[in-house]
N, C-alpha and C positions, 0 to 999 in steps of 0.2 A: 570232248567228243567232236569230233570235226569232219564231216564229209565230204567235201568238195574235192571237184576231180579238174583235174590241171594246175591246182594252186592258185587260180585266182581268186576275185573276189565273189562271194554269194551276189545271186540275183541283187535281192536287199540293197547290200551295201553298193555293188553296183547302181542300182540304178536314187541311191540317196549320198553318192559320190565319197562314199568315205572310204577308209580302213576297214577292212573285215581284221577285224580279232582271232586268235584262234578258238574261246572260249565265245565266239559270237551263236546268238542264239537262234538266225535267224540260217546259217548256213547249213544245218540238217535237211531244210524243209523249204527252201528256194532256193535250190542247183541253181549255176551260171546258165547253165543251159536253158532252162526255161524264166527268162525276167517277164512275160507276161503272168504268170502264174501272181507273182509278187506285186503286182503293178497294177492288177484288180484289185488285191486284197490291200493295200497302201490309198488307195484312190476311195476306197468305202470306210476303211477303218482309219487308217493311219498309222502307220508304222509304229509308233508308241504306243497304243493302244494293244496293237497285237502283240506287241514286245512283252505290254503289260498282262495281257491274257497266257501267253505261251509261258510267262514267268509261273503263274498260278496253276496250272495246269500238269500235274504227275508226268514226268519227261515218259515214262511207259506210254500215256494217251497223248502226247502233244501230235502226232501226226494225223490221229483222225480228228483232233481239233485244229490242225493246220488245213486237213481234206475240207471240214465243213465249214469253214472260215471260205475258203475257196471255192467254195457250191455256193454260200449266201454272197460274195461280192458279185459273181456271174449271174448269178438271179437279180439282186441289185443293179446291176448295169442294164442287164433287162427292162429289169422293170421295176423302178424307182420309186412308185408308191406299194407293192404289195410284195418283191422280192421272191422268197421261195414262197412263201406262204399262196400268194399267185396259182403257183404253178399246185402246190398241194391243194387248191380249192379246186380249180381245172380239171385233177385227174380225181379227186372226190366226185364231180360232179359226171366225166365219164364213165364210172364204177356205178353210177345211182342209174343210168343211163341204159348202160348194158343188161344190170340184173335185170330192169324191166324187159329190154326186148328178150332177156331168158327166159321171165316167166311167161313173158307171151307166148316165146315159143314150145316151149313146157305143155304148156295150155293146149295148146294149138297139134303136139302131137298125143293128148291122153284125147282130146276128142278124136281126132282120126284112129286110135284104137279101139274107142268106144263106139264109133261107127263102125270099124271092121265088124268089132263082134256084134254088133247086134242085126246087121247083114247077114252076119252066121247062126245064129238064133233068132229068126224074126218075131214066131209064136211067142218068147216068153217078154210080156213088159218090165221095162228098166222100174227101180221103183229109185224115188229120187234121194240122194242122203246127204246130209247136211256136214262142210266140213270136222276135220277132225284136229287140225293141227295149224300151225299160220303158215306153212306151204301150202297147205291145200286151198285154205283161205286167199292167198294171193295168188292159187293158179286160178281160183272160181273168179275173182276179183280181175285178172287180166284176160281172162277168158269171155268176162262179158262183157267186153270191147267187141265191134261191129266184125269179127272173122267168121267168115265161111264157115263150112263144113267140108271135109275133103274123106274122101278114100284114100288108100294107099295108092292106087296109082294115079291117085290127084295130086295127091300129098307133095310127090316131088317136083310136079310142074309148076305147084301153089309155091312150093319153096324156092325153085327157079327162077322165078318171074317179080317174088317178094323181096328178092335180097339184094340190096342197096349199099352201094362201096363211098366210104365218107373217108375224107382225107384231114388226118388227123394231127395239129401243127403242136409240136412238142415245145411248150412255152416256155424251157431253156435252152433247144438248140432250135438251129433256123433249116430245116430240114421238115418235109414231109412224110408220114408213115402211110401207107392204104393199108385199110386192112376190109 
């Protein structure tokens, strides 16, 4: 099986100056066209290495073990002590991040409903109840953080004036996200 397009040599053997073979293993999965692709993955592994991996590996999966060979030498090039693993700690840790300013926010709009109505029913007192589930526990739990109290038509000028634009560096490409 041989894919190469123009007949010359794969990335690979291209850039390890030999003979591409036709039964060469590496020509499926480092086209001519792309020799950087190859030349990450030769520079963290080593070409024997991967020769020896893509050997063991069911020719059905060798491309998305070629894909993730090629995500972890970019991550390695990156960043040489921690790799991908880096980058999955990174976005772990803006996941841990977000859900809190969710439940905050959460929080933040069951009391402006709860002020609505008791606005709308003054006469009768709230009586207090005690979570019921660990959502509720984590909105009581980010709720008693130091927030206001708003109306609805506080609510969106609290939420106007509250929201904060973080620029967020993607620690595999060098590019920044706003969100």
């Amino acid at each position: 099986m041989r894919f190469k397009m123009g007949g010359g040599p794969c990335a690979s053997c291209k850039l390890l100056r030999r003979r591409c073979s036709k039964d060469c293993i590496f020509a499926p999965y480092f086209p001519p066209d792309d020799p950087h692709k190859f030349a990450m993955v030769h520079k963290v592994f080593g070409a024997s290495n991967v020769s020896k991996m893509l050997h063991d590996v069911p020719v059905h999966q060798r491309a998305d073990a070629v894909s993730s060979l090629v995500y972890e030498a970019n991550a390695r090039i990156r960043d040489p002590v921690y790799g991908c693993v880096g980058a999955i700690s990174y976005l772990q840790n803006e996941v841990s991040r977000l859900q809190t300013q969710l439940a905050v926010a959460e929080a933040e709009i069951l009391m402006c409903i709860d002020q609505m109505q008791h606005q709308v029913q003054p006469e009768t007192a709230p009586q207090p109840q005690s979570p019921q589930s660990d959502h509720d526990k984590s909105l009581l739990l980010a709720s008693s953080h130091d927030v206001s109290l708003c109306d609805f038509q506080n609510c969106h000028s609290f939420a106007a004036t509250s929201v904060s634009y973080h620029v967020m560096q993607d620690p595999l490409k060098r590019e920044s996200v706003w969100y």
